[in-house]
N, C-alpha and C positions, 0 to 999 in steps of 0.2 A: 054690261055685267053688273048684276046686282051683288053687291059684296053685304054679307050677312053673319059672316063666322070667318075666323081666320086659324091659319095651321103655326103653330108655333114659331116659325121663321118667317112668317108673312107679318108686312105690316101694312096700316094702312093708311093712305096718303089725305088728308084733306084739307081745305083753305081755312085759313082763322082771320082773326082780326091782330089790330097792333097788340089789343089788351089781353089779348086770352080769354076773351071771353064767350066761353064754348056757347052760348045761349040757343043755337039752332043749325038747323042744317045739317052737312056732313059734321062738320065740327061737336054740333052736341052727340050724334049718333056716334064719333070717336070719344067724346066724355064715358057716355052712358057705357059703350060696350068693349074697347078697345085702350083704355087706361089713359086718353088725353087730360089734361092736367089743368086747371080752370088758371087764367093767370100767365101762360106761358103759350106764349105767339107761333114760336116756332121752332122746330126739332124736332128729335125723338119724343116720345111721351109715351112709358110703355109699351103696348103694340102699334103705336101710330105716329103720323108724321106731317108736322104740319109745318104751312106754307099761309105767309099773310098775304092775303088778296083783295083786301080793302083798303089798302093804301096806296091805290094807284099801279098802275102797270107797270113802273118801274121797278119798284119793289119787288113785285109778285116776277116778274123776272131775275130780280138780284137772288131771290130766294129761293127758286125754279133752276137756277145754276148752281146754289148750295148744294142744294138737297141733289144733283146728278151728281156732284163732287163725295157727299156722302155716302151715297148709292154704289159707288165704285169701293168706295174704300171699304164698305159692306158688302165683299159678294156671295156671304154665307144666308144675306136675306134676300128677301122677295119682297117688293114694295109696292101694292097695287096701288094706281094712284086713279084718286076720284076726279070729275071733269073740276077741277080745280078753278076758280073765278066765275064758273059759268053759272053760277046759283046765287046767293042774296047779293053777289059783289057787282054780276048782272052782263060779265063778257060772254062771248058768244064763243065757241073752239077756237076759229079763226083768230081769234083776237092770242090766245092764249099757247095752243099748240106747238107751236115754234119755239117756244121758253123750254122746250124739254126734245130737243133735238138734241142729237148725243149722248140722250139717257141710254144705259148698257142694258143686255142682257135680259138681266133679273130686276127690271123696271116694268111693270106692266100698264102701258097706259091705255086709257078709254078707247073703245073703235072711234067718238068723234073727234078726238086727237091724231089719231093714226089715220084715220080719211084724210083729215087736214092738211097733213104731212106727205103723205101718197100726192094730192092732187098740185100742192107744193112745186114738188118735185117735178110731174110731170109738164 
């Protein structure tokens, strides 16, 4: 799913760095269109929502547990989330997918997170 435009209660989910700083990728594409905030690693940030993924998998899981504990306490939003680490940070789904088991509802994650999870499973 290409996410290009969001509805008011959507937000959108992308990976950052420690520093905030949006300079490419989903991350700049949250700066430029989505009110990500240059400087600020992680959280809300107008319509988006970010998750640090360059600071090792540990983290990028510490923060992949936030953001599902946020998500709940949020269930008036809708929060697509992008293949989060799979881009400059350079994991692969597998690596990452499992960080977001348990996400509710109104979490919409990538079909190559949810194959990951299906096959998981199976």
């Amino acid at each position: 799913m290409q996410i290009t435009s969001l509805e008011p209660h959507e937000v959108f989910v992308f990976g950052s760095n420690a520093s905030g700083a949006h300079g490419g990728g989903a991350a700049r594409f949250a700066m430029d269109r989505f009110g990500a905030v240059w400087g600020q690693s992680e959280g809300l940030q107008g319509q988006s929502y970010g998750i640090d993924t360059m600071s090792g998998l540990g983290t990028l899981e510490e923060q992949a547990r936030r953001f599902i504990a946020f998500a709940a306490e949020h269930p008036e939003l809708r929060f697509l989330v992008t293949e989060v680490g799979c881009g400059i940070a350079g994991y692969r789904p597998a690596h990452v997918a499992r960080f977001f088991v348990g996400a509710g509802d109104n979490v919409v994650l990538p079909e190559s997170f949810t194959r990951e999870l299906r096959e998981e499973r199976a």
